[in-house]
N, C-alpha and C positions, 0 to 999 in steps of 0.2 A: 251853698257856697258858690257852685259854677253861677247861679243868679245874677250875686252880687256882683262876683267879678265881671258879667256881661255886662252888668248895669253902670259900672264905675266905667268901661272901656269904652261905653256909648255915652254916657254923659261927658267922656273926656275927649269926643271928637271921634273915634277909631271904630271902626269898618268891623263885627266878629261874625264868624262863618254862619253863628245862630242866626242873625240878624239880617245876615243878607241870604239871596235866591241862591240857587242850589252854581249857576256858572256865572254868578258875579265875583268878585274881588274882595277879597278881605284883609284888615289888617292886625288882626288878633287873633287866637287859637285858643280857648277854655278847655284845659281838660284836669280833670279833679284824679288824682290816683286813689281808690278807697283802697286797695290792698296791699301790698309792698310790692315795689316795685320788681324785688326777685322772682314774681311771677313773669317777669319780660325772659329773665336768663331761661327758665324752664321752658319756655316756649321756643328757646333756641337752643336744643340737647347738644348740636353739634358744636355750637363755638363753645359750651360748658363741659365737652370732652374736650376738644384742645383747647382751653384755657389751664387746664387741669390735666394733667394725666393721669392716669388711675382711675379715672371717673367710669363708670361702668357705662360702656353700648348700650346698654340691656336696660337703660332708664326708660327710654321711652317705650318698653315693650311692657311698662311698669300702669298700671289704671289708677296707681296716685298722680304720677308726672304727664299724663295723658291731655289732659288738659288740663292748663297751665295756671288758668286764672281761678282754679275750681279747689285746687291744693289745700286739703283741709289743716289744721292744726297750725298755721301761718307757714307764708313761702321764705320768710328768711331763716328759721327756725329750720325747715325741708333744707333748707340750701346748704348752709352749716353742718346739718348730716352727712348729708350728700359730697360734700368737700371732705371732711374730716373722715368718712370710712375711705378716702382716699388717699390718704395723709396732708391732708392741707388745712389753713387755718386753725390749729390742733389747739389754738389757746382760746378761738373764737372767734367767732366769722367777724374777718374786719372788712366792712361792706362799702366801705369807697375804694378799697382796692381790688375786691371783689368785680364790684362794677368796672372799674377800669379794665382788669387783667379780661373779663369776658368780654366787654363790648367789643374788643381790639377783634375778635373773632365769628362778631353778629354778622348776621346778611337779614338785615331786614323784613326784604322779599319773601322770606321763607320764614318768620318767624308763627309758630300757631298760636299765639296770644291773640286771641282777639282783640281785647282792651288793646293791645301794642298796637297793631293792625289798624286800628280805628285816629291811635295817636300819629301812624305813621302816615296814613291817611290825608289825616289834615296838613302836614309838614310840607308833605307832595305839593299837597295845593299850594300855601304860601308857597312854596320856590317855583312852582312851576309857574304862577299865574302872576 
């Protein structure tokens, strides 16, 4: 899939990080999400305790939430637990508000998600360059 979509943004004129050297300019950024995206919140325990209250400290001290993108039995499934033994989303994880209510509390910088890191990565670049 990331192929194709290289393929369509070079055939349509546009600059992608794959395509060009490592400190040239680009004008597109490919990245494929293969696992849900709630693997990003889990990489950020802190903005997921305040976004939340009641969320336990103690997740990260936890070898499921440890690393983020590794979260077996799917992470929006994990997250919906995780919410709900804390009294929230009690009818089911509604997960554009989910995202909303944590991002308000990410720091990026700090996030352990690799995958995130890697997406954050490129972002950098486009703005900075």
């Amino acid at each position: 899939m990331k192929g194709k979509l290289e393929k369509i943004a070079i055939n349509t004129g546009f600059s992608t990080k794959t395509s060009v050297g490592i400190s040239q300019k680009f004008q597109v950024l490919n990245r494929v999400a293969i696992e849900e995206l709630e693997a990003w919140f889990f990489g950020d325990l802190h903005a997921l305790i305040n976004a939340y209250p009641g969320v336990s400290p103690n997740l990260e001290n936890q070898a499921k939430y440890r690393e983020a993108d590794a979260i077996t039995g799917g992470t929006w499934e994990a997250l919906e637990k995780v919410l709900q033994r804390a009294g929230h989303h009690k009818g089911g994880l509604e997960k554009t508000r989910a995202a909303r209510e944590i991002s308000l509390h990410m720091n990026p910088s700090n996030n352990r998600s690799k995958s995130f890191q890697i997406f954050y990565d490129g972002l950098l670049k486009i703005i900075l360059s």
